[in-house]
N, C-alpha and C positions, 0 to 999 in steps of 0.2 A: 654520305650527306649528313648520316647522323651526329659524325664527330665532327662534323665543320660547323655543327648548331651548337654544340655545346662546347667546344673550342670558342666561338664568340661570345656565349652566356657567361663566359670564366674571364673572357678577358674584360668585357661591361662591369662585370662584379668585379673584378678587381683592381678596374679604373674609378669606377663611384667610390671606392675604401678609399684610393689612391691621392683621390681629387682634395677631399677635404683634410687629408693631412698636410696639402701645401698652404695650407692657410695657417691653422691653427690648434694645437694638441692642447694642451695645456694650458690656457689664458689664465693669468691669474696677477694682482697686484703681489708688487716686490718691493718688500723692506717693510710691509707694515700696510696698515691703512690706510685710504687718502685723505690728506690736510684740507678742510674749507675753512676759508677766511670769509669772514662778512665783511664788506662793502659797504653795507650800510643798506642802499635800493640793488646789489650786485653780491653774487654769491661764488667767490674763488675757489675752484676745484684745485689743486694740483697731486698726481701720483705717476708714477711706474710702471709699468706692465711689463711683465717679461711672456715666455711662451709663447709668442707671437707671429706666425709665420711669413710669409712672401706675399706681400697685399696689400693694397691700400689698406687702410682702415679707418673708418668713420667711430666716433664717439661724442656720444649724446650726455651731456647732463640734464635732471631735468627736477627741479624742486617744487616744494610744496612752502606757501606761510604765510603771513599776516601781515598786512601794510599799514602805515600810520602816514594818514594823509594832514595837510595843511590846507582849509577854506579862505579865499583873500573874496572877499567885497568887493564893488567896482570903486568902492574911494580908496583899495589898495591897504584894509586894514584884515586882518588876518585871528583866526580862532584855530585851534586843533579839531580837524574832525571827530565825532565822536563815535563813528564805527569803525571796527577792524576791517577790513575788507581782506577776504581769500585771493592769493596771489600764486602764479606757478610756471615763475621765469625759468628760462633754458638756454641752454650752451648747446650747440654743435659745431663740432668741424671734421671734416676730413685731411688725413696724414698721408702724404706717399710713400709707400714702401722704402723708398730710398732713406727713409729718415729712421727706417726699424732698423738698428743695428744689433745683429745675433738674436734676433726675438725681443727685442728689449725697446722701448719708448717711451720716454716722459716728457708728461704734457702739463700745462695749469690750461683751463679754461674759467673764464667769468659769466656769467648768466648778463641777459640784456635786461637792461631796468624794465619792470613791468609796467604798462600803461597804467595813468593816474585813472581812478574810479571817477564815475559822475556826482555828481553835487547828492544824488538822495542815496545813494550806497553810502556815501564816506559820512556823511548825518551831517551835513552843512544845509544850516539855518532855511535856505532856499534854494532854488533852481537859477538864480543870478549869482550865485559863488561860483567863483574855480575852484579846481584842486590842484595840490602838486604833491605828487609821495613825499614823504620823509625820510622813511625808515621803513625795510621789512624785516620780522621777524622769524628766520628759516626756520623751519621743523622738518621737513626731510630733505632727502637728496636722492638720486639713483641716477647711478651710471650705467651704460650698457655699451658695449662695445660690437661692432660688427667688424667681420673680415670675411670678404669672398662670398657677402650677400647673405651672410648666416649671424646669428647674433651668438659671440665666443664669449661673451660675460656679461651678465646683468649682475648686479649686485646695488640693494636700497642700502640706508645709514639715515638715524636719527639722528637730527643735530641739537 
């Protein structure tokens, strides 16, 4: 009875070892670092992964920056807000495994425009102005990649 407890303690261990190398060994961008393009109110990822195992895989962008709102009047006449307001649009999607070929996946994703501020954050005159973003200013980025329920790469970037 003894060696049929430790005959199953051997194979558990070395199915848990087992488990997560069908996902992922190695995750790592390939060829270099990822390209962000500004948008302008949208913030374009695109990179590579290679090392990537047998899995779906979910990938998160998620940034950090500073919006430049525009205040319109109700007679439809318009001023630049005069505060920055903190912004920190994000990109996700999930990939199916069918799409990783030999560990390898390249994606772009775009962040979704961040909602406009309200009239006393963006520093519009009064509480009867609208806003509409303009322009945001990125300062970071981070990516983080999951596969098989585990996170296989995080990695920030100052933009």
């Amino acid at each position: 009875m003894h060696k049929k407890t430790k005959s199953i303690l051997l194979t558990l261990l070395v199915g848990a070892i087992a488990v997560p190398l069908l996902y992922a060994a190695n995750v790592h961008f390939k060829g270099g670092s990822p390209t962000f393009s500004d948008q302008g109110t949208t913030l374009k990822s695109c990179f590579s992964l290679t090392g990537l195992g047998n899995g779906d895989v979910t990938i998160t962008v998620k940034t950090t920056g500073s919006a430049t709102t525009l205040c319109t009047n109700q007679g439809g006449n318009t001023a630049p807000g005069q505060n920055k307001t903190p912004v920190s649009p994000s990109a996700q999607q999930t990939f199916p495994s069918t799409q990783i070929k030999n560990g390898n996946l390249s994606v772009c994703l775009t962040t979704t425009p961040p909602p406009a501020p309200t009239a006393a954050a963006a520093g519009c005159p009064n509480s009867n102005w609208s806003t509409s973003l303009t322009d945001v200013e990125f300062a970071t980025a981070q990516i983080t990649v999951v596969q098989g329920g585990q996170v296989v790469l995080q990695q920030s970037f100052n933009l």
